[in-house]
C-alpha positions as CSV (number, residue, x, y, z in Angstrom):
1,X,227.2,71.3,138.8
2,X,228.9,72.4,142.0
3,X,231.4,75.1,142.5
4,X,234.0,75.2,145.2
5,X,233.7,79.1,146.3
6,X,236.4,80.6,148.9
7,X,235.3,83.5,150.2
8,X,238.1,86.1,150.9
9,X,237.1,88.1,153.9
10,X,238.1,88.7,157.5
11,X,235.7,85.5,158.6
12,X,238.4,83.3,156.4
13,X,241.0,82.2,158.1
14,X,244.2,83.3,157.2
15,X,246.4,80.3,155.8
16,X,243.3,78.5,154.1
17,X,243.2,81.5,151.4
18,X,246.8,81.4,151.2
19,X,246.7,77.9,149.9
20,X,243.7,77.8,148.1
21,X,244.7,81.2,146.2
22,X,248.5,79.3,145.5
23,X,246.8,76.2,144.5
24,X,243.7,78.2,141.9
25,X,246.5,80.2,140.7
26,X,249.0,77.2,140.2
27,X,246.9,76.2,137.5
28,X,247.8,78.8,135.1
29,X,250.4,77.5,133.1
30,X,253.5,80.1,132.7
31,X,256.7,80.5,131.4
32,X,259.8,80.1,133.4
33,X,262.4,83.1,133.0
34,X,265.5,84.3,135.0
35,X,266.4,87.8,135.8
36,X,269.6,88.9,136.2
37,X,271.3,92.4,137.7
38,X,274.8,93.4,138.5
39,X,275.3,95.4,141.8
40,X,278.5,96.2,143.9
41,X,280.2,94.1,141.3
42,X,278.4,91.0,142.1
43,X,275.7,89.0,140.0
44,X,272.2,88.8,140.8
45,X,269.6,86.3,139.9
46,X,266.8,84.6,140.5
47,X,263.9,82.4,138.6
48,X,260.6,84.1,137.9
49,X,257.0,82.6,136.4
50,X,255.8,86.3,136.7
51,X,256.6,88.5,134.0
52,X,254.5,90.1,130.8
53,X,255.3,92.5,127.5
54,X,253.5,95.6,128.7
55,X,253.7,97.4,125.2
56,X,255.4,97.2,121.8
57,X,255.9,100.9,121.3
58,X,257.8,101.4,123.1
59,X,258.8,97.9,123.7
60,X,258.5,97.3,127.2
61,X,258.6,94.6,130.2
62,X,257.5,94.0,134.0
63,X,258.4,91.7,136.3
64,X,257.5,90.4,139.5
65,X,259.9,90.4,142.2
66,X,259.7,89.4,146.0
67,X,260.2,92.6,147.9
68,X,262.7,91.3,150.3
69,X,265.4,89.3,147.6
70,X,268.8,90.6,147.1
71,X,267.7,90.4,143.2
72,X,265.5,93.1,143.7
73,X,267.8,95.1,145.5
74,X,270.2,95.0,142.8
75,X,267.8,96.0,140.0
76,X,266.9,99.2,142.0
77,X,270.5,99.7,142.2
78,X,271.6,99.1,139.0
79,X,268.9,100.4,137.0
80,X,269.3,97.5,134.7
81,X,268.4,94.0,134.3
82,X,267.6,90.8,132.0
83,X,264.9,89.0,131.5
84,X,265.8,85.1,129.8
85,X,262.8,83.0,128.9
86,X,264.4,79.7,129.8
87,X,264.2,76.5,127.2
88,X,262.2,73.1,128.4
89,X,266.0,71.5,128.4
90,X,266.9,74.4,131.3
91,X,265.1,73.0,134.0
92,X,268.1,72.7,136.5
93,X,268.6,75.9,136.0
94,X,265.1,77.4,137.2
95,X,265.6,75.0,140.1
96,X,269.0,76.2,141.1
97,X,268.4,79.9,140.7
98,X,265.0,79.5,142.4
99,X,266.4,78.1,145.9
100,X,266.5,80.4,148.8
101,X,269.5,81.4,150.5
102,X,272.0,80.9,147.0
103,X,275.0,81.8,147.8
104,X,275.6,85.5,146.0
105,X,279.6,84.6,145.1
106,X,279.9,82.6,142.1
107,X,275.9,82.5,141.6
108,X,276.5,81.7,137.9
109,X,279.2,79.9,138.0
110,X,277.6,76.6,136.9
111,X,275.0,78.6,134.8
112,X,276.1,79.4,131.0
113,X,275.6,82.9,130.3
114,X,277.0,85.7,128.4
115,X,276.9,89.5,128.3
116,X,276.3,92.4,126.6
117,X,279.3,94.3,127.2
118,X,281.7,94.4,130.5
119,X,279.4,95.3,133.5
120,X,276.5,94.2,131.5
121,X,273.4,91.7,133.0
122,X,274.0,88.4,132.3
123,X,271.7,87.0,129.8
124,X,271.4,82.9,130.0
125,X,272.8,80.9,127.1
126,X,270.6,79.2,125.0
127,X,267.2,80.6,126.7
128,X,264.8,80.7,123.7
129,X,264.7,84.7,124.0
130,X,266.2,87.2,126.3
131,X,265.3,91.2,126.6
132,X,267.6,93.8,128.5
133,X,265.9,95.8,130.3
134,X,266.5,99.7,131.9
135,X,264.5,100.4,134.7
136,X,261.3,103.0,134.2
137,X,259.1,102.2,137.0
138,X,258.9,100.3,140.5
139,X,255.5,100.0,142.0
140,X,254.8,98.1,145.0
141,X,252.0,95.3,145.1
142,X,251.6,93.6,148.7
143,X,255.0,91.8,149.1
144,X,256.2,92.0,145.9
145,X,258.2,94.8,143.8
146,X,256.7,95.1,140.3
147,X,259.4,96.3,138.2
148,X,258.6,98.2,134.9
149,X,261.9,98.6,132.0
150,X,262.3,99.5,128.6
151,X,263.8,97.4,126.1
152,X,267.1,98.4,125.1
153,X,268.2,94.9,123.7
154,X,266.6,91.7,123.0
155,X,267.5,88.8,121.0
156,X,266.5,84.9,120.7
157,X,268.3,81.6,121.2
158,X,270.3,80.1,117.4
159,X,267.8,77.5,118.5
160,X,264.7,78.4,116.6
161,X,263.2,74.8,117.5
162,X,263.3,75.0,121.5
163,X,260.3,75.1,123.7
164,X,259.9,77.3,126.4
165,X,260.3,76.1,129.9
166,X,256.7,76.5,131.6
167,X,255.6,76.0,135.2
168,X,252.4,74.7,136.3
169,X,250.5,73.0,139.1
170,X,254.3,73.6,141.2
171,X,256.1,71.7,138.6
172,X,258.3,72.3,135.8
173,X,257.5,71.2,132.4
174,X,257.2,72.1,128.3
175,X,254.1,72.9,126.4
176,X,253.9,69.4,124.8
């Protein structure tokens, strides 16, 4: 049996480990989430596949962030943000939030979402489970921000039947 092997060293030119290490890694299946963050009165968000439950006790969540997004930005600022695993039928909406360059005015405008309270991050209607998150942590990790919160809220769609929104292989899809 053959194995394809990439050797990542300085000999290895640049861009081919790029895109072999984005194509090996495209083959994990994950789930497809939003974050969200209010900051000089405006929303923030954008579409994540990285994310994980660090601990149950006490409950807590990271996320993986590009190190230059305004989303990032504004969860540094704010201190706060939400985390809402999106359903298989809420696939325009991980497209939408996921383009480059969205415009930060009216950002959510065609997105259903509610909040918490006034000032609150917006957590995505029907997403099949959201968590709101207060920052404990930032760590850096090449050019992303890795963002560590506690739990201070959580909650799940009425919908106990959806199916999580995954990504895999650069497309969007469900786990059946």
């Amino acid at each position: 049996m053959a194995h394809e092997i990439v050797d990542v060293d300085a000999s290895a030119p640049g861009r081919t480990v790029r895109e072999r290490y984005r194509m090996l890694s495209g083959r994990a299946a994950k789930g497809v989430a939003v974050v969200t963050a209010v900051a000089a009165r405006y929303d923030h968000a954008t579409t994540v596949t990285d994310y994980l439950s660090v601990s149950y006790d006490p409950p807590t969540m990271l996320v993986s962030l590009y190190g230059l997004s305004r989303t990032v930005e504004a969860v540094e600022e704010s201190g706060r943000w939400a985390l809402s695993l999106l359903a298989s039928d809420q696939r325009t909406i991980a497209q939408e939030l996921g383009e480059l360059g969205a415009p930060l005015r009216g950002l959510l405008a065609r997105t259903p979402h509610w909040r918490r309270e006034p000032g609150a991050p917006a957590i995505i209607e029907g997403s099949v489970a959201w968590f709101e998150c207060r920052t404990t942590a930032v760590h850096t990790a090449a050019t992303h921000q890795l963002v560590v919160g506690e739990v201070v809220a959580m909650g799940r769609s009425d919908d106990h039947s959806a199916q999580p929104l995954v990504y895999y292989r650069s497309e969007f899809g469900t786990t059946t």
